[in-house]
C-alpha positions as CSV (number, residue, x, y, z in Angstrom):
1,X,11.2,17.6,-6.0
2,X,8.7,15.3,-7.7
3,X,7.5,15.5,-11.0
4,X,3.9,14.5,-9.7
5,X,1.6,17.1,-8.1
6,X,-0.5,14.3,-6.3
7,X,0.0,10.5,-5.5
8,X,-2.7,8.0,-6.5
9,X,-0.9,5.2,-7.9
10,X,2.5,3.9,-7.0
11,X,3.6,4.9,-10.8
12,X,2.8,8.9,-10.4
13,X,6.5,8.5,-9.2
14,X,9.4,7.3,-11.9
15,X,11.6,4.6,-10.9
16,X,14.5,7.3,-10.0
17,X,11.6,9.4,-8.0
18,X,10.6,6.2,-5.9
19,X,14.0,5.1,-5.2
20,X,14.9,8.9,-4.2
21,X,11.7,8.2,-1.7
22,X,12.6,5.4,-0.2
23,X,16.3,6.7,0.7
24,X,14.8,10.2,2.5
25,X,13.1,7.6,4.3
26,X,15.9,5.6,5.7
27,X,17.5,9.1,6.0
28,X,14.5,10.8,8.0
29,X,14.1,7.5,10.4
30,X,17.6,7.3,11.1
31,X,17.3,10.9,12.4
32,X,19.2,12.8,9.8
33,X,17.0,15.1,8.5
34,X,14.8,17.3,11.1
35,X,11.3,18.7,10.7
36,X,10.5,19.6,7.1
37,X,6.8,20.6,7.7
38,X,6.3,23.1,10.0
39,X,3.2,24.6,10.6
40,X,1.3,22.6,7.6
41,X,-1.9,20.9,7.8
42,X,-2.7,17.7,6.3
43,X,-6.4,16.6,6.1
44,X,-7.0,13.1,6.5
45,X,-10.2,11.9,4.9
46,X,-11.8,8.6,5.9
47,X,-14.8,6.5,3.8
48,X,-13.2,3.7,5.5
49,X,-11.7,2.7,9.5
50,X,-8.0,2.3,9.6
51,X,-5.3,1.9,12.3
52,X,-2.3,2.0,10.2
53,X,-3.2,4.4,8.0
54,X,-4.4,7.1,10.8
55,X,-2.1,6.4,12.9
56,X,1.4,7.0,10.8
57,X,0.2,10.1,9.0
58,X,-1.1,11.8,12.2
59,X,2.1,10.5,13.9
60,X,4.3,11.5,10.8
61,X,2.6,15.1,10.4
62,X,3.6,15.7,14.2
63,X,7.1,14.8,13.9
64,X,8.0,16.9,10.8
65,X,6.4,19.8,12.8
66,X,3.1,20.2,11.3
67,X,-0.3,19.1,12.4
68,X,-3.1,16.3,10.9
69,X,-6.9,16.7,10.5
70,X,-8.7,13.6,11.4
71,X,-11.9,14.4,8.6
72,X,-14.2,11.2,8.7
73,X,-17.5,10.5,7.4
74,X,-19.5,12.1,9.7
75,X,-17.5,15.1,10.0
76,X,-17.7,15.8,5.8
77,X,-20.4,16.3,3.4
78,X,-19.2,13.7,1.4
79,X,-22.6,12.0,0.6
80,X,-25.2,14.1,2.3
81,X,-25.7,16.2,-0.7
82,X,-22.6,18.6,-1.5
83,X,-20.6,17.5,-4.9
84,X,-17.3,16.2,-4.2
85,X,-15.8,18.5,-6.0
86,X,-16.9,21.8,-3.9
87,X,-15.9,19.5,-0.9
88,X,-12.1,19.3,-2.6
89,X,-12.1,23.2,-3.7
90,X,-13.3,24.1,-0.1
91,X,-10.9,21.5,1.7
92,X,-7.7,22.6,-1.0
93,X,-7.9,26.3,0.3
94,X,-7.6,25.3,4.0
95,X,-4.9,23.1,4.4
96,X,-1.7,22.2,2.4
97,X,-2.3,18.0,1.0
98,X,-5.0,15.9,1.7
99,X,-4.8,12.4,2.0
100,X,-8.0,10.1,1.7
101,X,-8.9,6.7,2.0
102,X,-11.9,6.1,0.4
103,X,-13.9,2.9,-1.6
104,X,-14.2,4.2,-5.6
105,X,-10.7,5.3,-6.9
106,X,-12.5,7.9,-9.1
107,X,-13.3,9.7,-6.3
108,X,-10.1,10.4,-5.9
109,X,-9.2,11.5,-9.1
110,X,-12.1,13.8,-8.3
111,X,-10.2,15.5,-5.5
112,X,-7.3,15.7,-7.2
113,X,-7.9,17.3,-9.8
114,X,-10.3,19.9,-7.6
115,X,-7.8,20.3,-4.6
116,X,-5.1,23.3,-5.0
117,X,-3.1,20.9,-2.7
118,X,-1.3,17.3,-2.9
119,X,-3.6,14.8,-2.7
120,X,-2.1,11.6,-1.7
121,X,-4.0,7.9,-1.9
122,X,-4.4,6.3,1.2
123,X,-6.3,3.4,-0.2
124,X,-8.8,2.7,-2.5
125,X,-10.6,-0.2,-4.0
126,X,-8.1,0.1,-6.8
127,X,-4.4,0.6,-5.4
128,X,-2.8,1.3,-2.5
129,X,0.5,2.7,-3.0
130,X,1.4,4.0,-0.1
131,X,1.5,0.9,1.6
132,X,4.0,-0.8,-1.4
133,X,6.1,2.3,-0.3
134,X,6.3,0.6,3.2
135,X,6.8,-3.0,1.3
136,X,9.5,-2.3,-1.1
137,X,11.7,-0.1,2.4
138,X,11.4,-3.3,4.3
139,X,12.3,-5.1,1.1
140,X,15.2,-3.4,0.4
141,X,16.5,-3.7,4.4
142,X,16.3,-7.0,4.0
143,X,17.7,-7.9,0.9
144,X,19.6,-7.1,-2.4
145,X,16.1,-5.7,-5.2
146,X,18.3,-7.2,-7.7
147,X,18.7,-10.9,-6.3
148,X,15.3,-11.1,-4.7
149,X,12.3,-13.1,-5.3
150,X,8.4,-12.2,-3.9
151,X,5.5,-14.3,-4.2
152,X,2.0,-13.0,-4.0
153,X,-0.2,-15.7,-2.8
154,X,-3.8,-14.7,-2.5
155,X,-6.1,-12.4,-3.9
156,X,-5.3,-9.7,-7.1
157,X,-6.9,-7.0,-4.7
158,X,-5.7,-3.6,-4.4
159,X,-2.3,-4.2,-2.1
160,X,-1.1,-6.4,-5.2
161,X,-1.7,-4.6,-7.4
162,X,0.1,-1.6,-5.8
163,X,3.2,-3.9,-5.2
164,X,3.4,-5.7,-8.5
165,X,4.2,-2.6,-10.4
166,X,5.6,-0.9,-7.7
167,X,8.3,-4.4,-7.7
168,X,8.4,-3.9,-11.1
169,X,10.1,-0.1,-10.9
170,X,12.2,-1.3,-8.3
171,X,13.3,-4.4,-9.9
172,X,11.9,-6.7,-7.6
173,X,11.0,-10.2,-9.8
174,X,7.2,-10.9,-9.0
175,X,5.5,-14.2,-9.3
176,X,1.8,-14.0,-9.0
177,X,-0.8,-17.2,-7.4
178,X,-4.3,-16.1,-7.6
179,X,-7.1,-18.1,-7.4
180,X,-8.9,-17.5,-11.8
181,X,-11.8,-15.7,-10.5
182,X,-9.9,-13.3,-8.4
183,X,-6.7,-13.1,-10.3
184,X,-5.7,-9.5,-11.0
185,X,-6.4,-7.0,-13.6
186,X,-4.5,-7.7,-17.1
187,X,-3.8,-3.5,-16.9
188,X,-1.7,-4.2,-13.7
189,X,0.8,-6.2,-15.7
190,X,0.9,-4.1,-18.9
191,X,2.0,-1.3,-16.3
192,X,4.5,-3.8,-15.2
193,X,6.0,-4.4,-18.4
194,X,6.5,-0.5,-19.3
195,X,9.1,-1.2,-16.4
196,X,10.2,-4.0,-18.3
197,X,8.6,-6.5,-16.0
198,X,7.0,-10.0,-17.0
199,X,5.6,-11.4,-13.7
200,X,5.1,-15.3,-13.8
201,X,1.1,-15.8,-12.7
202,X,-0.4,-18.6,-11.5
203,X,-3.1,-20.3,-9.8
204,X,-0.8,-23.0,-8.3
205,X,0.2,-21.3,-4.8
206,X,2.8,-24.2,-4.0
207,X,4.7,-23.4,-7.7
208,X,4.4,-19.7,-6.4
209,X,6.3,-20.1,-3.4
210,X,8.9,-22.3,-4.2
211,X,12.2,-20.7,-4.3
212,X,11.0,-17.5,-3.5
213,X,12.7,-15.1,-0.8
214,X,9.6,-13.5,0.2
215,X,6.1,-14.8,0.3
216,X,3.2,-11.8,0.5
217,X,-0.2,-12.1,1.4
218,X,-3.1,-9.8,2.4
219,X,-7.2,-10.8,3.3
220,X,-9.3,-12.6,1.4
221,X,-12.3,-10.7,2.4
222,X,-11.8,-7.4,2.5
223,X,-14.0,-4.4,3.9
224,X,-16.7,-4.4,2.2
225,X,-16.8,-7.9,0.8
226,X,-18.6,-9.5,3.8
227,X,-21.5,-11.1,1.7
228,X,-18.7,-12.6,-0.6
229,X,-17.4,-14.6,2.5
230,X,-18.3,-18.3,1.9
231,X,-17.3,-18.2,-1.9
232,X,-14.6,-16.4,-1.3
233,X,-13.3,-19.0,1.2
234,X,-14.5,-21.9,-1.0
235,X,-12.3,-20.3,-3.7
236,X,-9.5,-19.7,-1.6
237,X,-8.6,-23.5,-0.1
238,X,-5.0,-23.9,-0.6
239,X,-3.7,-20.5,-0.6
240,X,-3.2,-20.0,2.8
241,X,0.1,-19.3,4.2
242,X,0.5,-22.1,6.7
243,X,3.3,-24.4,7.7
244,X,2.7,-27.1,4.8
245,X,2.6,-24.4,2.2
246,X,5.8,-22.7,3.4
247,X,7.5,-26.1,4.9
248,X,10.1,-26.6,2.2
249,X,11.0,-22.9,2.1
250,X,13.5,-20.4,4.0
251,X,10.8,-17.7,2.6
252,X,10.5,-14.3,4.7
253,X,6.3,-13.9,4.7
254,X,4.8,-10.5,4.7
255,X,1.5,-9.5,5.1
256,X,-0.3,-5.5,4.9
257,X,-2.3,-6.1,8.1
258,X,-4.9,-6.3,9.3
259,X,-4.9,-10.2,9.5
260,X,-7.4,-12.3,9.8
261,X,-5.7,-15.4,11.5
262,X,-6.7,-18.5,10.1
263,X,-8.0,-17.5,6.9
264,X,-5.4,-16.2,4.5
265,X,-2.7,-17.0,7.4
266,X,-2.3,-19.1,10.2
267,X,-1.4,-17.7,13.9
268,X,2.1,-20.3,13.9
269,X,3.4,-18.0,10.5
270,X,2.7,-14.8,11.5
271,X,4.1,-15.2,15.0
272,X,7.2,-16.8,13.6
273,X,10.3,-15.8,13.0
274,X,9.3,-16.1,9.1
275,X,7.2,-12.6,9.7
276,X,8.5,-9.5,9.0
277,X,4.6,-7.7,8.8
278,X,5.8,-5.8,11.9
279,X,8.3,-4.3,10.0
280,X,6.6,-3.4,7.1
281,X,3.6,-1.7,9.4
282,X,6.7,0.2,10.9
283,X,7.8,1.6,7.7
284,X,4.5,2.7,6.5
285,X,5.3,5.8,9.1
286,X,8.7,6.2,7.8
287,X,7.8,6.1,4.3
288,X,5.1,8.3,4.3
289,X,7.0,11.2,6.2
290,X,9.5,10.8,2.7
291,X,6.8,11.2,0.7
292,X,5.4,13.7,2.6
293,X,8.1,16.0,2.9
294,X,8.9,15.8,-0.5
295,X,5.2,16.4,-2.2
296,X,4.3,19.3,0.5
297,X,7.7,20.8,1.8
């Protein structure tokens, strides 16, 4: 059992509860535990299109033996004149967790604390934990947490966020490369450091990657950022994850998906042997029936 009722940021969970996570996941995909959820409903709320994020909760709901409620904007109230919070009091009485992936993080904490139900983050502008749940399983496959280096190369958005104090509880020794007008928020690093984390940053992508294990990057432009396009490429030059970047490594390169090829990463990378994004996308399934067997079961 968790200490946590809900799951909005990747440190809802202690260090022991994550690790204890990520094992019921190697357990559940390796087929030794059977269905935990049977006859449960999850409802799945979308502000924002996915294909990852749909796809492994309605597929992970199925195989523990419960069922997933595709809810999406046109199928809510949410903005067409009911408060969110009768929409989470309403939607808490019919099924038994909610997961949503929506654009303001307080909207989630609005759920959650109106929802009789687990509420788990999907992605928000803020953090996206359940995707560094995927990241730090494919991580820990791959290599020993305790001899392990990861560079994040590219924008302080939500993904990194998620993962550099999500490294932090596992570990994982982070050095950040962010562009100074995109770099990430000082709060993400003081969360770090309750782990006892100190993550090198940067804004020197090539110091970043050299000698690290694991290079990570995610979209420059995210949803929602379209009218930021040209500056955001302007302010990006250098940080892609190409061959003359990654040359002089032996670096594994992960990346959340989608990807937009030739921006942050070029095609040759991410259909090289180097990738391991496949994986990770994978254990977003695996991870997520762990967590949600053990917030809802």
């Amino acid at each position: 059992m968790l200490q946590t009722d809900d799951f909005l940021e990747i440190d809802d969970l202690t260090p022991a509860e994550l690790d204890h996570v990520l094992d019921r996941a190697v357990a559940i995909r390796s087929g030794d535990e059977e269905a935990r959820l049977p006859d449960q409903t999850l409802g799945m709320i979308f502000e924002k299109p996915s294909t990852r994020t749909r796809a492994s909760f309605e597929t992970g709901m199925t195989d523990l033996g419960g069922h997933a409620m595709f809810l999406g904007p046109d199928d809510l109230q949410l903005g067409h004149g009911e408060p969110l919070r009768d929409t989470a009091r309403v939607l808490g009485n019919y099924v038994d967790g909610l997961m949503a992936r929506l654009f303001d993080h307080e909207d989630l904490e609005v759920i959650a604390e109106y929802a009789d139900c687990p509420v788990i983050n999907g992605l928000t502008d803020d953090a996206h934990p359940c995707q560094t749940l995927a990241d730090l399983l494919t991580i820990h496959e791959r290599f020993d947490c305790d001899d392990v280096e990861v560079a994040w190369v590219g924008d302080g958005n939500n993904v990194g966020q998620s993962f550099v104090v999500g490294a932090a509880m596992a570990g994982i020794d982070v050095t950040v490369a962010t562009p100074p007008e995109y770099a990430m928020d000082e709060s993400v690093f003081e969360r770090a450091a309750d782990f006892g984390a100190d993550p090198d940053v940067t804004t020197d992508p090539e110091a970043a990657v050299a000698g690290a294990d694991v290079v990570y990057t995610d979209v420059w432009i995210s949803m929602g950022q379209e009218e930021q396009r040209e500056e955001k490429l302007a302010a990006f030059e250098g940080f892609q994850l190409n061959e003359d970047l990654l040359g002089g490594t032996d670096a594994k390169v992960m990346h959340c998906l989608p990807a937009h090829r030739g921006e942050e990463i070029t095609n040759d990378v991410l259909e090289s042997d180097r990738a391991i994004a496949w994986q990770q996308a994978e254990n977003r399934l695996h991870a997520q029936k762990a967590l949600l067997v053990e917030l809802m079961e």
